[in-house]
Residue frames as qw, qx, qy, qz and C-alpha x, y, z in Angstrom:
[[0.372, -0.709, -0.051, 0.596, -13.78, 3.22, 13.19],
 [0.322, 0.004, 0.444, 0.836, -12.37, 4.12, 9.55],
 [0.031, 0.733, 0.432, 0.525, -15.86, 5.61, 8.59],
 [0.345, -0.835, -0.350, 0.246, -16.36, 6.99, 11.56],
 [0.239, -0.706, 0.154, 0.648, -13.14, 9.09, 10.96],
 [0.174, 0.255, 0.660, 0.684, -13.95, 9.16, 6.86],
 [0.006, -0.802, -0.531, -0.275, -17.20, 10.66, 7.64],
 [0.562, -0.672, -0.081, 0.475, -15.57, 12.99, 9.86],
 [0.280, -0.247, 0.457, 0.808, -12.98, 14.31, 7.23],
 [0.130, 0.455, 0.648, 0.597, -15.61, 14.61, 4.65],
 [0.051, -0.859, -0.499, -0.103, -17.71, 16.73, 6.92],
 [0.631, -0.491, 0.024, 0.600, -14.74, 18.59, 7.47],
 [0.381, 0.027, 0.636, 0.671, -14.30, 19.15, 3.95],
 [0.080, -0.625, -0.735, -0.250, -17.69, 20.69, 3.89],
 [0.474, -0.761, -0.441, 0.046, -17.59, 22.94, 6.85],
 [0.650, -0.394, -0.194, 0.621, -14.54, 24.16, 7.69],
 [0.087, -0.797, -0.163, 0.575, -13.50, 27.94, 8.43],
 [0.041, 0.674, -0.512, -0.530, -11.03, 28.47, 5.77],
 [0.678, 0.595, -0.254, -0.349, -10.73, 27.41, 2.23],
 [0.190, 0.570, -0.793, 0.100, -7.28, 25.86, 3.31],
 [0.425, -0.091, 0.833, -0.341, -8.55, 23.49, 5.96],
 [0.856, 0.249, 0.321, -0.321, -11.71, 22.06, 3.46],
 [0.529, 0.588, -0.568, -0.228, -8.77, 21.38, 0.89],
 [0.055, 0.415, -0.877, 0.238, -6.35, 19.66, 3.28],
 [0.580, 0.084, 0.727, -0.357, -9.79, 17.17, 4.81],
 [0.736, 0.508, 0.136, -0.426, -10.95, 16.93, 1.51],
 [0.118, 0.704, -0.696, 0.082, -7.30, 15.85, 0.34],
 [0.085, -0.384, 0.872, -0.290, -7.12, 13.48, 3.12],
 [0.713, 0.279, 0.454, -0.456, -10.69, 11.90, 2.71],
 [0.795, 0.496, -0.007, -0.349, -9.85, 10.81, -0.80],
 [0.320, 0.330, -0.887, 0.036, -6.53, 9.08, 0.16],
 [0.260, -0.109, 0.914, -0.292, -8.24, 7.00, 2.92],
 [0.747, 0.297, 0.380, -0.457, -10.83, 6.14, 0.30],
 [0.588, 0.036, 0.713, 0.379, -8.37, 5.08, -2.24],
 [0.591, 0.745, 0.267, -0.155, -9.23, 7.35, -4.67],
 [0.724, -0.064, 0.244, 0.642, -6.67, 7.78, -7.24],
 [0.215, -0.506, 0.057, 0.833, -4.89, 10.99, -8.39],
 [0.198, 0.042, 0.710, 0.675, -5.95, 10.47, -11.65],
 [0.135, -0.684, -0.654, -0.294, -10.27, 11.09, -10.91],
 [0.366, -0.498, -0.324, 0.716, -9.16, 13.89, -8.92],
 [0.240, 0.848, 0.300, 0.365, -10.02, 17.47, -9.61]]
């Protein structure tokens, strides 16, 4: 289920309407992958 709703957020991140919304999935896709703040951009 965790991809399923990782793959979800990522296409989210991809797609959505507004600049704001592909931050906030794109945001939220790279805490539930554990990336760290630090390889962020």
């Amino acid at each position: 289920m965790n991809a399923l709703y990782r793959h979800e957020l990522y296409a989210t991140s991809k797609t959505a309407a507004t600049s704001a919304e592909r931050e906030k999935a794109r945001q939220t896709y790279l805490d539930e992958k554990g990336v760290s703040e630090d390889f962020r951009w």
